[in-house]
C-alpha positions in Angstrom: -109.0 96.6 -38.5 -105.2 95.8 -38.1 -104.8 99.2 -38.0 -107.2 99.9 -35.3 -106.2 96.9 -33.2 -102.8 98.2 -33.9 -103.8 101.2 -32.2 -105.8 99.8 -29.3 -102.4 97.9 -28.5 -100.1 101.0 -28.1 -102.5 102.5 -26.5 -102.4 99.6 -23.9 -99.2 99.3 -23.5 -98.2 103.1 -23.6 -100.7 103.5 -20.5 -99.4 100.2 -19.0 -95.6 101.8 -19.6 -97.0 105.5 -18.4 -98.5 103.7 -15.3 -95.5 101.7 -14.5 -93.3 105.0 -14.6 -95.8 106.6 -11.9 -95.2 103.5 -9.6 -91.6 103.4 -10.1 -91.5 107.3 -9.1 -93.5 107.0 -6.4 -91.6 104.6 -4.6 -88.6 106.5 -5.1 -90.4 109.4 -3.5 -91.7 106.9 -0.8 -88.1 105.8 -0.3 -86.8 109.4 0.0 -89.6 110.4 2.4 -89.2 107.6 4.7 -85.2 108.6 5.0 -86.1 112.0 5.3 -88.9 111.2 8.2 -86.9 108.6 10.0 -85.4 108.6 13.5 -81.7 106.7 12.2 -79.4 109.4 12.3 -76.7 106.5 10.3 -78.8 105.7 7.4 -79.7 109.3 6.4 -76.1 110.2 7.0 -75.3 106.8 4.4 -78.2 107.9 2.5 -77.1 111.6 1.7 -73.8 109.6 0.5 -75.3 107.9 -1.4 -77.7 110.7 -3.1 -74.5 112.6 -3.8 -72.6 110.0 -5.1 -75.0 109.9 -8.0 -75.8 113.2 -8.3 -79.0 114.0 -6.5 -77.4 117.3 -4.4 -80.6 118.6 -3.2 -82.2 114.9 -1.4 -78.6 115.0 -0.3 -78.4 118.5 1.0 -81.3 117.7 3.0 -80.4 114.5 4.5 -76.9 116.2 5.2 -78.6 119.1 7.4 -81.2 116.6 9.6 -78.0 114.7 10.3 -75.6 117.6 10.6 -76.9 117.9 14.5 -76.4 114.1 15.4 -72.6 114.0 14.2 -71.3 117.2 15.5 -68.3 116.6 17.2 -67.3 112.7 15.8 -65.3 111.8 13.6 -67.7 112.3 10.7 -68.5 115.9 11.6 -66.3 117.8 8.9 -67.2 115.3 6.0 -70.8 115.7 6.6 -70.6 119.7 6.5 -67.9 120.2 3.7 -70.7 118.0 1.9 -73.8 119.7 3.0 -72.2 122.9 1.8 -71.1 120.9 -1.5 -74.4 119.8 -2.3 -75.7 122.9 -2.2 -73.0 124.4 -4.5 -73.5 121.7 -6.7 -77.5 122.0 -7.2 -76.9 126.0 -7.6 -78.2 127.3 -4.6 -75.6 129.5 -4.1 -76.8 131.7 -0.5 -76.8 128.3 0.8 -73.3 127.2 -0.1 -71.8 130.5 0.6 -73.5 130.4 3.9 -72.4 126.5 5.0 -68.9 126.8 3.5 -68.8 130.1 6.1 -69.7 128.2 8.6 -67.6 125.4 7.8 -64.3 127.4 7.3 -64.7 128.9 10.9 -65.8 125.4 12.5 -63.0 123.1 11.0 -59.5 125.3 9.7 -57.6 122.5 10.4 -59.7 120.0 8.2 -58.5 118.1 5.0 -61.4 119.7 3.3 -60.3 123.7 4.4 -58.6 124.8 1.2 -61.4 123.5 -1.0 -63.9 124.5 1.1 -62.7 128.6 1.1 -62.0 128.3 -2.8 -65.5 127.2 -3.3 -66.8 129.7 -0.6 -64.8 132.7 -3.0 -66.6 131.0 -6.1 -70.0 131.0 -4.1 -69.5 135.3 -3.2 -68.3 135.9 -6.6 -71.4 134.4 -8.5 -73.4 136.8 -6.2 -71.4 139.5 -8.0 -73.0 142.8 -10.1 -72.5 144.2 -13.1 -71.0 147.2 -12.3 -73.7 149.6 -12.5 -75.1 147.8 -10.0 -74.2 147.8 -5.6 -70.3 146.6 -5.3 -70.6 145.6 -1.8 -70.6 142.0 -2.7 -67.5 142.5 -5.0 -65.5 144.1 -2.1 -66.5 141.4 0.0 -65.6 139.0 -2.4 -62.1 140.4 -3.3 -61.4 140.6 0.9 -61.9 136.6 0.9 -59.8 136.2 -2.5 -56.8 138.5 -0.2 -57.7 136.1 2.8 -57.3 133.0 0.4 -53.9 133.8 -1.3 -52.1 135.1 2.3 -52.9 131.8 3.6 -52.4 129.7 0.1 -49.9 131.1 -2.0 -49.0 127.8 -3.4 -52.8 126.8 -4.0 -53.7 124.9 -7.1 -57.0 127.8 -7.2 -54.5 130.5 -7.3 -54.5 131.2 -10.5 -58.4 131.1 -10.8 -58.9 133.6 -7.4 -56.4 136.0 -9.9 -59.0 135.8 -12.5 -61.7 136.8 -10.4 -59.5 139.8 -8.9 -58.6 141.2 -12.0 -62.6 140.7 -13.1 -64.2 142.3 -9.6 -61.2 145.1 -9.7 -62.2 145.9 -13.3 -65.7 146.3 -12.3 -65.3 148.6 -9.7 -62.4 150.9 -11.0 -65.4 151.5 -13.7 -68.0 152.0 -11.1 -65.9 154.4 -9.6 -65.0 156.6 -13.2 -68.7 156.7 -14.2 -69.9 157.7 -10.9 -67.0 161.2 -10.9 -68.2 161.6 -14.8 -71.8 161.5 -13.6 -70.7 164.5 -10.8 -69.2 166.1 -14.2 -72.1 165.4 -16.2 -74.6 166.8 -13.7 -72.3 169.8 -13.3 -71.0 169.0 -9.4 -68.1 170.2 -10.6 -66.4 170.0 -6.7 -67.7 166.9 -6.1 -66.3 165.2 -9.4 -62.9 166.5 -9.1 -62.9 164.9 -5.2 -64.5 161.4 -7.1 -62.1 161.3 -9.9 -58.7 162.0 -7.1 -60.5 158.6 -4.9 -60.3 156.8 -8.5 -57.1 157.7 -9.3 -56.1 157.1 -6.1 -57.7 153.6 -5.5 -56.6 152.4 -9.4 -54.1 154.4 -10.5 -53.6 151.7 -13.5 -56.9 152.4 -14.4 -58.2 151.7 -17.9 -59.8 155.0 -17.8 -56.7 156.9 -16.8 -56.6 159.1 -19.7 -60.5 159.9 -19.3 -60.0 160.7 -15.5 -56.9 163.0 -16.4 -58.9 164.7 -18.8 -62.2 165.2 -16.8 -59.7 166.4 -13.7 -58.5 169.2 -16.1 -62.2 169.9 -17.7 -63.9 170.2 -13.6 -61.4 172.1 -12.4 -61.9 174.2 -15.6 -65.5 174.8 -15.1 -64.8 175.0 -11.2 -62.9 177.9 -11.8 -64.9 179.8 -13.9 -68.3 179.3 -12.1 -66.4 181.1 -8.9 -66.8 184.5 -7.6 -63.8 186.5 -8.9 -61.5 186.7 -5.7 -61.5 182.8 -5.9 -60.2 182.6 -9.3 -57.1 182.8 -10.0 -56.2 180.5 -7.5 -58.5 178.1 -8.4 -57.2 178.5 -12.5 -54.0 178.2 -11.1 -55.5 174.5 -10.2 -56.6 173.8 -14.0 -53.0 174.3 -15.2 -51.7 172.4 -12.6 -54.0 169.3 -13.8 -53.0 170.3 -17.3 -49.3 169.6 -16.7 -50.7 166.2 -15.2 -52.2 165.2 -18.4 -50.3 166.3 -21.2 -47.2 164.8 -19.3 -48.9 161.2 -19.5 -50.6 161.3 -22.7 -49.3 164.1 -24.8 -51.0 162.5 -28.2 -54.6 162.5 -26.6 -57.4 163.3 -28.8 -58.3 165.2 -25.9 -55.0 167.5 -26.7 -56.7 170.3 -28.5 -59.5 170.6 -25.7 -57.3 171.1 -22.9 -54.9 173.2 -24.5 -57.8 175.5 -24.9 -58.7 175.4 -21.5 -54.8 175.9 -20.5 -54.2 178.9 -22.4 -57.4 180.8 -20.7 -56.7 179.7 -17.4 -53.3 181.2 -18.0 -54.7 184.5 -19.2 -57.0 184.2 -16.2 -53.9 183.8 -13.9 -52.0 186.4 -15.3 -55.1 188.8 -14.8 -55.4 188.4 -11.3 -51.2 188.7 -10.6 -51.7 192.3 -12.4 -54.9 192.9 -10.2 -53.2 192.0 -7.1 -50.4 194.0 -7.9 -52.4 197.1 -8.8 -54.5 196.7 -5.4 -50.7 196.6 -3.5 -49.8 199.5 -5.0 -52.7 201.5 -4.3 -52.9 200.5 -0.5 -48.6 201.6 -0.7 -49.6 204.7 -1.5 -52.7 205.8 0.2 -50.1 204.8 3.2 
């Protein structure tokens, strides 16, 4: 009996408690709503404040943009956007802050809030970032602003941070470029691979994949060379041992040593062949003169 009474009373009072909670939320909502719906232009300014004060960035956010229009150009008008854009930083919708930080850098460059703002605007183009295998548009975009940001803040507080994030988004696509020339290779573009891997070396010359590129340079010109018609060839061997002297100068204790040595020594052969052939051709046209 005590038992069930005991029961019949939580159950009472965890449905009065559950009841009360539903109250209590909806008149939050109903307090919300009525800002969001209301004509003052003041209190949902005071209210967004308010909501991002204590953490509620997305009520904020919204309050922020129905009063954005009203304050544009008072006193309040750079506060309110550098806070719009915040609160959507802050509540992870990261289009929208990239977006409103935009906006805000071009509106308001002489605003207290203009070096924050374009460090947070970096952070918000570097989240939307791929993994390298992926499109690198967005990580060229992003490394432009990171350029933008240091010309114009070399003593910034963020400068060692937007160095992070160059180093990270350079990484990514020095190795988009390498795999993309090994792919040529790999699908036997031989041409196209040794065009890819010069662009790499060219772009990141202290690539990570140096020695792979180097090597690759040597093996497509390689199989370049002997995929030609004859006429072509010796010239285009004359290319592998050019390469080879390229890689062997750099990294002479490559496990790739062997391999290329290989190569070097036919293409030399190869070479050597076609001086004799062109000599025997002259000396036949001499004397049929």
């Amino acid at each position: 009996m005590v038992l069930r009474n005991g029961f019949t009373v939580l159950r009472f009072y965890g449905g009065y408690a559950i009841a009360c909670g539903l109250l209590f939320a909806g008149a939050c909502t109903t307090q919300y709503d009525k800002v969001l719906k209301s004509s003052d232009y003041t209190l949902k300014y005071r209210t967004a404040c308010a909501y991002y004060e204590t953490g509620k960035y997305q009520k904020a956010a919204a309050l922020y943009e129905q009063a954005a229009m009203y304050y544009r150009g008072l006193p309040q008008d750079d506060s309110l956007n550098f806070f719009l854009a915040k609160s959507y930083f802050k509540y992870g919708d990261i289009y929208s802050a990239e977006y409103y930080f935009s906006q805000f850098c071009n509106a308001f460059p002489r605003s207290p809030f203009i070096e924050e703002a374009y460090y947070l605007h970096i952070i918000a183009l570097y989240e939307q970032t791929h993994r390298y295998e992926l499109d690198q548009a967005p990580s060229y975009k992003t490394l432009s602003a990171i350029d933008e940001f240091l010309y114009a803040y070399p003593k910034s507080e963020y400068v060692a941070q937007c160095n992070e994030m160059k180093e990270v988004l350079r990484q990514r696509i020095d190795e988009k470029q390498y795999e993309a020339a090994k792919l040529y290779y790999l699908t036997e573009d031989y041409k196209a691979a040794t065009a890819a891997l010069r662009t790499s070396m060219r772009d990141y010359p202290d690539s990570r994949f140096r020695e792979e590129i180097l090597y690759l340079m040597v093996a497509a010109a390689y199989k370049y060379a002997e995929q030609s018609y004859q006429h072509l060839q010796k010239d285009r061997y004359q290319a592998v041992i050019d390469e080879y002297y390229n890689f062997v100068s750099e990294f002479p204790e490559s496990k790739h040593r062997k391999e290329v040595e290989r190569m070097f020594e036919n293409a030399s052969r190869q070479v050597r062949k076609g001086q004799t052939k062109d000599a025997s051709t002259e000396t036949t046209t001499t004397n049929n003169q």
